[in-house]
N, C-alpha and C positions, 0 to 999 in steps of 0.2 A: 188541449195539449197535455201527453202526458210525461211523467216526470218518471226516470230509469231511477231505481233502488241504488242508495249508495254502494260507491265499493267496500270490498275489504279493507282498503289501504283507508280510506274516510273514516270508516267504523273505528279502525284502529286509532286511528289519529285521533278522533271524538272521546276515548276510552281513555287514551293516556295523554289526552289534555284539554276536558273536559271546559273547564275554566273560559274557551274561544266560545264554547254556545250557551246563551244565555239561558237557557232552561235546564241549566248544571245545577242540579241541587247539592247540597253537601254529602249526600252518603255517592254520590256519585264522582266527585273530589276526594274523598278518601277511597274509592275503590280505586280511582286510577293511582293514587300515591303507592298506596300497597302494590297494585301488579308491577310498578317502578321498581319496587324495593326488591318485590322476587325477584324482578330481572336480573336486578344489581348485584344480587345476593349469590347469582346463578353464575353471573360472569366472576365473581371472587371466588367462588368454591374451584375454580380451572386452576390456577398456582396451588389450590391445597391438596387437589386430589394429584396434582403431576408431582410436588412434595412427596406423598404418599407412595406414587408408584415407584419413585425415585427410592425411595429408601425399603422399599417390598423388594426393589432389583438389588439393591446392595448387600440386605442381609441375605435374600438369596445366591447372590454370587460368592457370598464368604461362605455359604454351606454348600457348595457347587466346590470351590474349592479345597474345602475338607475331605468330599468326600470323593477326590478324586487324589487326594492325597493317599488315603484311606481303604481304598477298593483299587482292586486288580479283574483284570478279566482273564481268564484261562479256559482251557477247553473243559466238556465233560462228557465222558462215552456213558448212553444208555444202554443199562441194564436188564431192560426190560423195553419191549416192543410200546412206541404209544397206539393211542387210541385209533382205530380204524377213521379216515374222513368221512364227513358227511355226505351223502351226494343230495342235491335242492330237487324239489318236487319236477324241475325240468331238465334235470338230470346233469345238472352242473355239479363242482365239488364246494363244497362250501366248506373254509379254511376256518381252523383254530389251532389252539394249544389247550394243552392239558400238562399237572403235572406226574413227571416220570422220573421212579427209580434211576440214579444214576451213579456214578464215581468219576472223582477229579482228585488229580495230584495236587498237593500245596507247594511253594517253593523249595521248602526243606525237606522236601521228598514225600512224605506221610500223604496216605489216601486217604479220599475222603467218600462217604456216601450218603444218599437221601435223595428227595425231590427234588428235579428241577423243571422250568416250565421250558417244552418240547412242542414241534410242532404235529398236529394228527398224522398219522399214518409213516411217522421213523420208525423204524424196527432198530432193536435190541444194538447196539455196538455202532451207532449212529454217532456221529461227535455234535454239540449244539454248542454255542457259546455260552458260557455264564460268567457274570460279576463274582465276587466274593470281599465279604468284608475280612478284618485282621483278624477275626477267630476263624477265616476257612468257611463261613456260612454263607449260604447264595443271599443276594439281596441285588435290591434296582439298581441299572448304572447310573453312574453319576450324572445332576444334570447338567444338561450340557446350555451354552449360552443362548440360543433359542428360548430353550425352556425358561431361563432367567429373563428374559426380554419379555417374551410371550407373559410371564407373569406378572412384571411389572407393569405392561403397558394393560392388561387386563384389569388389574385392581383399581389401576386411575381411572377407567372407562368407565367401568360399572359401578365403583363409588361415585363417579357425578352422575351417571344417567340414574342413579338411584337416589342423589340428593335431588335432581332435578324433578325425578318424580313425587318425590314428597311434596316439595315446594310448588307443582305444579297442582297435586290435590291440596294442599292447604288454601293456594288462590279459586279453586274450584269450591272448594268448602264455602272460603270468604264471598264469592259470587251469589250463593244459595241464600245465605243468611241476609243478606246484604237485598237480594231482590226480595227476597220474603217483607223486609221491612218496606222495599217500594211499594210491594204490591198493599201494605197494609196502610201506606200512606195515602198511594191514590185510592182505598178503596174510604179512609176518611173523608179525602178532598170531596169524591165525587156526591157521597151522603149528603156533606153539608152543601154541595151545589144544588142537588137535587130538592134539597129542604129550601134554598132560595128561590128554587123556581115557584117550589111548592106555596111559599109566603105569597110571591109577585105574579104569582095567577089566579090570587083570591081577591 
């Protein structure tokens, strides 16, 4: 009669509580205490990292609203034709911007001129949208609260899936060492078994 290979769910259960089979040696009691700990150590890092993202959303939403205190959007007519479009190897148009020569009014009247980013293929007296910050200079708009969320909820993600991977190669590390010593143990055991045979066959 033969016997089906444990499952997963036994294996696990054998790992993290070694102590129910009698052929648990100690470094095998300490490997399940440790992957315990990572566990444990994985579910506490979830409050530090949503802390985290929690206060990445706040400082960014005080500089979300600065700087929509701070920037205005206005029009600006090009000066100059932008870049011709691309067309793709299959004969599609393949979309960008470039910057182009332009001029925008300021609210006190005064025009302004220089680069702005345009999309390919506007010619010359085209209007595009731009931001400006308080000196009249083009700069990014403000973000918007998407952007504040999106960043928060990002930084918490990947500082844990990034703690989690540390901690997940540090149990992987503790595994290696840890079987190196089994392997060096039964390769003692089996010696001195071998050497009894060796005595109780002469």
């Amino acid at each position: 009669m033969t016997t089906s290979p444990p499952s997963r769910a036994l294996r696990l259960d054998r790992l993290l509580r070694p102590g129910r089979n009698p052929l648990a040696r100690g470094v095998d009691r300490f490997e399940s205490t440790a992957v315990i700990l990572f566990v444990m150590l994985a579910l506490l890092l979830v409050p530090v990292m949503l802390t985290l993202g929690s206060l990445t959303y706040a400082s960014l939403a005080e500089q979300g609203e600065q700087q929509a205190q701070t920037r205005h959007e206005t029009v600006a007519v090009l000066a100059k034709d932008a870049p011709k479009t691309t067309v793709g190897s299959r004969g599609e148009v393949v979309g960008g911007s470039s910057k182009v020569a332009a001029r925008w009014q300021l609210p006190d009247g005064t025009t302004h001129t220089g680069p702005v980013e345009a999309d390919d293929g506007l010619k010359a007296g085209a209007e595009v949208p731009v931001w400006l910050d308080e000196s009249g200079k083009p700069v990014d708009p403000p973000m918007s609260t998407m952007d504040v969320v999106g960043a928060g909820v990002l930084v918490a993600t990947l500082g844990w899936l990034a703690s989690v991977g540390l901690l997940a190669l540090g149990c992987w590390g503790l595994h290696r060492l840890l079987d190196r010593r089994r392997y060096s143990a039964w390769a003692t055991e089996w010696a001195r078994v071998e050497q009894d045979w060796h005595n109780q066959s002469r």
